[in-house]
DOKELO-322756 format. One record per atom (N, C-alpha, C): z, x negated, y negated; atom name; residue number from 1; residue in three letters. Coordinates in Angstrom, 2 decimals, always signed. Atoms other than C-alpha are relative to their C-alpha. Example, Ala and Ser with C-alpha at 12.3 -4.5 7.8 and 13.67 -1.06 7.14 Angstrom:
<roses>
+---------+---------+---------+------+-----+------+
|       w |       u |       v | site | pos | code |
+---------+---------+---------+------+-----+------+
|   +0.00 |   -0.89 |   +1.19 |    N |   1 |  ALA |
|   +7.80 |  -12.30 |   +4.50 |   CA |   1 |  ALA |
|   +0.00 |   -0.90 |   -1.20 |    C |   1 |  ALA |
|   -0.06 |   +0.82 |   +1.19 |    N |   2 |  SER |
|   +7.14 |  -13.67 |   +1.06 |   CA |   2 |  SER |
|   +0.73 |   +0.77 |   -1.09 |    C |   2 |  SER |
+---------+---------+---------+------+-----+------+
</roses>
This chain:
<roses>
+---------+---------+---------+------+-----+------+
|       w |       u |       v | site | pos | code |
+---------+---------+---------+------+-----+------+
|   -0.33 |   -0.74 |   -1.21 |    N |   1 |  UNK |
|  -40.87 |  +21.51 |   +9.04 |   CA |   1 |  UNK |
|   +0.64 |   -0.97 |   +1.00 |    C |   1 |  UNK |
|   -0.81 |   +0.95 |   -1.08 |    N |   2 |  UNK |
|  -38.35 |  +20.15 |  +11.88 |   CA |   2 |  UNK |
|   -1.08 |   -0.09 |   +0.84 |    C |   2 |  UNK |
|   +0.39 |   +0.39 |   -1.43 |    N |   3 |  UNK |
|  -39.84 |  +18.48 |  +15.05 |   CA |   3 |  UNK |
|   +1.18 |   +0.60 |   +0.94 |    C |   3 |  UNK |
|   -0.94 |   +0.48 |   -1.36 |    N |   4 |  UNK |
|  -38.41 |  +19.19 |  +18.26 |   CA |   4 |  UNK |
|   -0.24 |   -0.68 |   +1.10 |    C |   4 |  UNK |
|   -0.10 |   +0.98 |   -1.06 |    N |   5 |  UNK |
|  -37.54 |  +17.29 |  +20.95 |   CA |   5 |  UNK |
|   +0.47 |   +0.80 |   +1.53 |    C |   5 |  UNK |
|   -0.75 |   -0.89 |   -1.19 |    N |   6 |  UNK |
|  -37.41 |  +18.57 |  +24.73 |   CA |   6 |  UNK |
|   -0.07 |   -1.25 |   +1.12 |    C |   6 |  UNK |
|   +0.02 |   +0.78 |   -1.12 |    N |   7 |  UNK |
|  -36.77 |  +16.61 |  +27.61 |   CA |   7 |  UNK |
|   +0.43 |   +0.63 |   +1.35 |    C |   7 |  UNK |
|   +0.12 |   -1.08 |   -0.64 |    N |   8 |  UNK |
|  -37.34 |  +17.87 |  +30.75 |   CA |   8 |  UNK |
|   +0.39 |   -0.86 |   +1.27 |    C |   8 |  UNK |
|   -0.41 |   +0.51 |   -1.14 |    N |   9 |  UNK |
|  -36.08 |  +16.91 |  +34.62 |   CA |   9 |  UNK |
|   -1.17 |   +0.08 |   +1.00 |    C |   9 |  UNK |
|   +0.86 |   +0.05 |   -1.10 |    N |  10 |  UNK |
|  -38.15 |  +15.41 |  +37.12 |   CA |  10 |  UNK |
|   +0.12 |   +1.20 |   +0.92 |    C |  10 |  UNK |
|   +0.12 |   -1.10 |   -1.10 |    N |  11 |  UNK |
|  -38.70 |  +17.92 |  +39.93 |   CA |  11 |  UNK |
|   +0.94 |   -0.86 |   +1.19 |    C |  11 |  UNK |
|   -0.83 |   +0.74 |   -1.18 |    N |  12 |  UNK |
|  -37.45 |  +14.83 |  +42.39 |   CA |  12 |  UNK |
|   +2.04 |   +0.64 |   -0.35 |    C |  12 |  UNK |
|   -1.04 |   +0.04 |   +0.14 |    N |  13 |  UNK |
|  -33.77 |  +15.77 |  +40.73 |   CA |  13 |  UNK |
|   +0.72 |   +1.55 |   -0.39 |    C |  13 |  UNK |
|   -0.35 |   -1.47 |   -0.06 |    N |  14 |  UNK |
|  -33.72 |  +19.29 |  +40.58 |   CA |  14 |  UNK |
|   +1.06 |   +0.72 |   +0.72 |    C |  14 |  UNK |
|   -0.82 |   -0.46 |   -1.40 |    N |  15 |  UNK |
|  -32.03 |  +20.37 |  +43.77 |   CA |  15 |  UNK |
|   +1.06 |   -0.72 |   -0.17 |    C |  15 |  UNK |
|   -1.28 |   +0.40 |   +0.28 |    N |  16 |  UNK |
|  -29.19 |  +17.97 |  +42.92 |   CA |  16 |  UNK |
|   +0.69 |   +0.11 |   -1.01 |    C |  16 |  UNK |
|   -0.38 |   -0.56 |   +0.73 |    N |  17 |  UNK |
|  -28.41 |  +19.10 |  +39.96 |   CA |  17 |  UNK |
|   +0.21 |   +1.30 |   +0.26 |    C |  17 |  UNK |
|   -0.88 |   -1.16 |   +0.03 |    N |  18 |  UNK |
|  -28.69 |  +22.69 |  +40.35 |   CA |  18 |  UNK |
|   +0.74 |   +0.28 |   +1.27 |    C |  18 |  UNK |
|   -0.93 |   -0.06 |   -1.34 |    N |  19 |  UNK |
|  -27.34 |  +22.95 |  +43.86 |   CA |  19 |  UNK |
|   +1.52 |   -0.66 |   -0.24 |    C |  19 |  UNK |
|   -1.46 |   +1.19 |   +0.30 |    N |  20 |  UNK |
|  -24.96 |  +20.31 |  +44.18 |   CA |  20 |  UNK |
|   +0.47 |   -0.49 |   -1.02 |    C |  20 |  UNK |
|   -1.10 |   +0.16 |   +1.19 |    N |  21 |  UNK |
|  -23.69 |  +19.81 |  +40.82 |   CA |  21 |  UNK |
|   -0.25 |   -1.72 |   -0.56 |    C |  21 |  UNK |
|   +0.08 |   +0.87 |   -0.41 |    N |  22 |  UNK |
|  -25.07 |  +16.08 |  +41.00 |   CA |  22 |  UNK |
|   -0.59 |   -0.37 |   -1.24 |    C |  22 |  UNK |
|   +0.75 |   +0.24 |   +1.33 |    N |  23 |  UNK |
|  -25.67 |  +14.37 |  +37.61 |   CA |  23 |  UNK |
|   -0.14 |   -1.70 |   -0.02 |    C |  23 |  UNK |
|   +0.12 |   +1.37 |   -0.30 |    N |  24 |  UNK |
|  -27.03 |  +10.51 |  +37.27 |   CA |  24 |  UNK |
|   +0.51 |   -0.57 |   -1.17 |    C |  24 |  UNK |
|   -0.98 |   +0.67 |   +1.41 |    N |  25 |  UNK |
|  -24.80 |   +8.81 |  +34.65 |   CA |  25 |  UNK |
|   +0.20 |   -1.84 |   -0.12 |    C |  25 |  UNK |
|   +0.60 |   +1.43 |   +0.69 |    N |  26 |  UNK |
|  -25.89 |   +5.32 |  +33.31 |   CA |  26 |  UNK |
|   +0.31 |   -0.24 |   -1.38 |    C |  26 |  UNK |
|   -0.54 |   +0.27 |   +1.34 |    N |  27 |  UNK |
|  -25.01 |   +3.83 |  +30.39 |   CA |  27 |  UNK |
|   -1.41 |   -0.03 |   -0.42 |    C |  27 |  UNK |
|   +1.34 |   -0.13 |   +1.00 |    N |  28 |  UNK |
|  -27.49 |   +3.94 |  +27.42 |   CA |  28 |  UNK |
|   -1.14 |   -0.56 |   -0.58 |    C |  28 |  UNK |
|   +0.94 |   +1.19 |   -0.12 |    N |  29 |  UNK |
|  -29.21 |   +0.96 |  +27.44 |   CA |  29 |  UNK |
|   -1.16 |   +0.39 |   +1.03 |    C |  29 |  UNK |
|   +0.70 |   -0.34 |   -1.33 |    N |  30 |  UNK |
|  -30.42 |   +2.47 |  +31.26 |   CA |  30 |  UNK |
|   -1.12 |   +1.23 |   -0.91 |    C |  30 |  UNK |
|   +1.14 |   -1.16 |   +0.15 |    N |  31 |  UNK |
|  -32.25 |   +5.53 |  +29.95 |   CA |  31 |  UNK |
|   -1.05 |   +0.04 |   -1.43 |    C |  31 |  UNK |
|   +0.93 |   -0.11 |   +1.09 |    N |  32 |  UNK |
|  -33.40 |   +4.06 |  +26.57 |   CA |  32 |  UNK |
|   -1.10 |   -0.79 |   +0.31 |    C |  32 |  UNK |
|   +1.14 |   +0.57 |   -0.32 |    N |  33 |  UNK |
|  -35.39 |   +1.59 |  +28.54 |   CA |  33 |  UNK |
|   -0.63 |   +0.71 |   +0.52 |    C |  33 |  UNK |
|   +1.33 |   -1.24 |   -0.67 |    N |  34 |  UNK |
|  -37.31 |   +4.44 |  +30.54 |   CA |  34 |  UNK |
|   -0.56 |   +0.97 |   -1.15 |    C |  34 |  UNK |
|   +0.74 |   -1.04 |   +1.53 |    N |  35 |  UNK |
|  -38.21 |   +6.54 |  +26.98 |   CA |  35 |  UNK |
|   -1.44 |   -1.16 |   +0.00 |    C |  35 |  UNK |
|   +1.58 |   +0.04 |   +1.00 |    N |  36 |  UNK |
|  -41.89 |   +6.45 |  +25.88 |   CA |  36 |  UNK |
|   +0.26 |   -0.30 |   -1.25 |    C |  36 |  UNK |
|   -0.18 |   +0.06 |   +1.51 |    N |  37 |  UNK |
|  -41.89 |   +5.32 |  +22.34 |   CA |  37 |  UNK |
|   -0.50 |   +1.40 |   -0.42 |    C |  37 |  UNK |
|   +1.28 |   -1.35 |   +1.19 |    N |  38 |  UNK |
|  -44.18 |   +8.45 |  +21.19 |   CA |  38 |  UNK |
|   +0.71 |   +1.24 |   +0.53 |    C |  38 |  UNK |
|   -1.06 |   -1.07 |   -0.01 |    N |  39 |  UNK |
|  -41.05 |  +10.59 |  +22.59 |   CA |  39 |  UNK |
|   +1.12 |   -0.26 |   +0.31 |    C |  39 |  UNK |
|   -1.64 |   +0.15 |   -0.03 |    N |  40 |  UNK |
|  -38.17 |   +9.11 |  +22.74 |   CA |  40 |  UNK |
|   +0.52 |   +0.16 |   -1.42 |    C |  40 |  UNK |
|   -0.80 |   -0.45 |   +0.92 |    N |  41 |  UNK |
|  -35.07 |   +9.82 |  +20.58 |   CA |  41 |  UNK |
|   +0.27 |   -1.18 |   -0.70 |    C |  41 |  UNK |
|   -0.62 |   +1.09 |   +0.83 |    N |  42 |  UNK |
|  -35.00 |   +6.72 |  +17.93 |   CA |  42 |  UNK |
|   +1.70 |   +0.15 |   -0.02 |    C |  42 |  UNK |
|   -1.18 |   +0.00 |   +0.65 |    N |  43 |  UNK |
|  -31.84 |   +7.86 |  +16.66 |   CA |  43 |  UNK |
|   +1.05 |   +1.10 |   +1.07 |    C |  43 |  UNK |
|   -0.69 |   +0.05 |   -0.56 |    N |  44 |  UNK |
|  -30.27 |   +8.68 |  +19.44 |   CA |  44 |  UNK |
|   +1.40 |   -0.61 |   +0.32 |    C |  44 |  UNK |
|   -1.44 |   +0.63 |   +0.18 |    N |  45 |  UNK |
|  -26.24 |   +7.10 |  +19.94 |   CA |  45 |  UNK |
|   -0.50 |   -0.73 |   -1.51 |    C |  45 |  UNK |
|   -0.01 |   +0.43 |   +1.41 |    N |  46 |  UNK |
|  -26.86 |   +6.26 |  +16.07 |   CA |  46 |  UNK |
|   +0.91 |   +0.36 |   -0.55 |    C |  46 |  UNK |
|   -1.34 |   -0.40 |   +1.03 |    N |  47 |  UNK |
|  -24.00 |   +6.51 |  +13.67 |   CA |  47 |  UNK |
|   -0.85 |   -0.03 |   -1.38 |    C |  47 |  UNK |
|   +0.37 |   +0.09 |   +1.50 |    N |  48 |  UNK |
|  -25.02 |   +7.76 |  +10.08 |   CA |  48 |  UNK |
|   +1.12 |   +0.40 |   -0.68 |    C |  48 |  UNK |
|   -1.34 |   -0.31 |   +0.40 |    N |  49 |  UNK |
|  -22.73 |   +8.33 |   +7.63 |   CA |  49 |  UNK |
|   -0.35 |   -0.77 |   -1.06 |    C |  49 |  UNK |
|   -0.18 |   +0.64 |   +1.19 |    N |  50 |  UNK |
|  -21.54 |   +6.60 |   +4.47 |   CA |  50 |  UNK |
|   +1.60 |   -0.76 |   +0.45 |    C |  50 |  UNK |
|   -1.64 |   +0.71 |   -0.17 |    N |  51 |  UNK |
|  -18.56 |   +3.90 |   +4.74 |   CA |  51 |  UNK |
|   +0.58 |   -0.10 |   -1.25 |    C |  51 |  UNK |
|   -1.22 |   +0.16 |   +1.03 |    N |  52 |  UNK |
|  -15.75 |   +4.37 |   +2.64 |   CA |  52 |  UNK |
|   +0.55 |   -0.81 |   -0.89 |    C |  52 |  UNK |
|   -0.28 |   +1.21 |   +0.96 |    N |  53 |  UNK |
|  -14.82 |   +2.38 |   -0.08 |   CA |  53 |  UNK |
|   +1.15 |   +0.11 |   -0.30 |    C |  53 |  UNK |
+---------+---------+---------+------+-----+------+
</roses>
């Protein structure tokens, strides 16, 4: 059976998002250091795939 994953918005950032349109944009390093291990997205910006031979 799949897991899911939800991630949810502080309450402090509510009102700037839905009001004002106001989104906080950090590169990915910034928001993988604030994840919990026991819910953050491992495989998050991950590339899978198979390389071409």
């Amino acid at each position: 059976m799949a897991r899911s994953l939800f991630k949810y918005l502080p309450s402090q950032f509510v009102d700037a998002l839905v009001r004002r349109g106001q989104v906080l944009a950090r590169n990915l390093a910034y928001f993988r250091a604030l994840e919990e291990v026991q819910r953050g997205d491992m495989e998050v910006a991950t590339l899978h795939g198979r390389t071409s031979s």
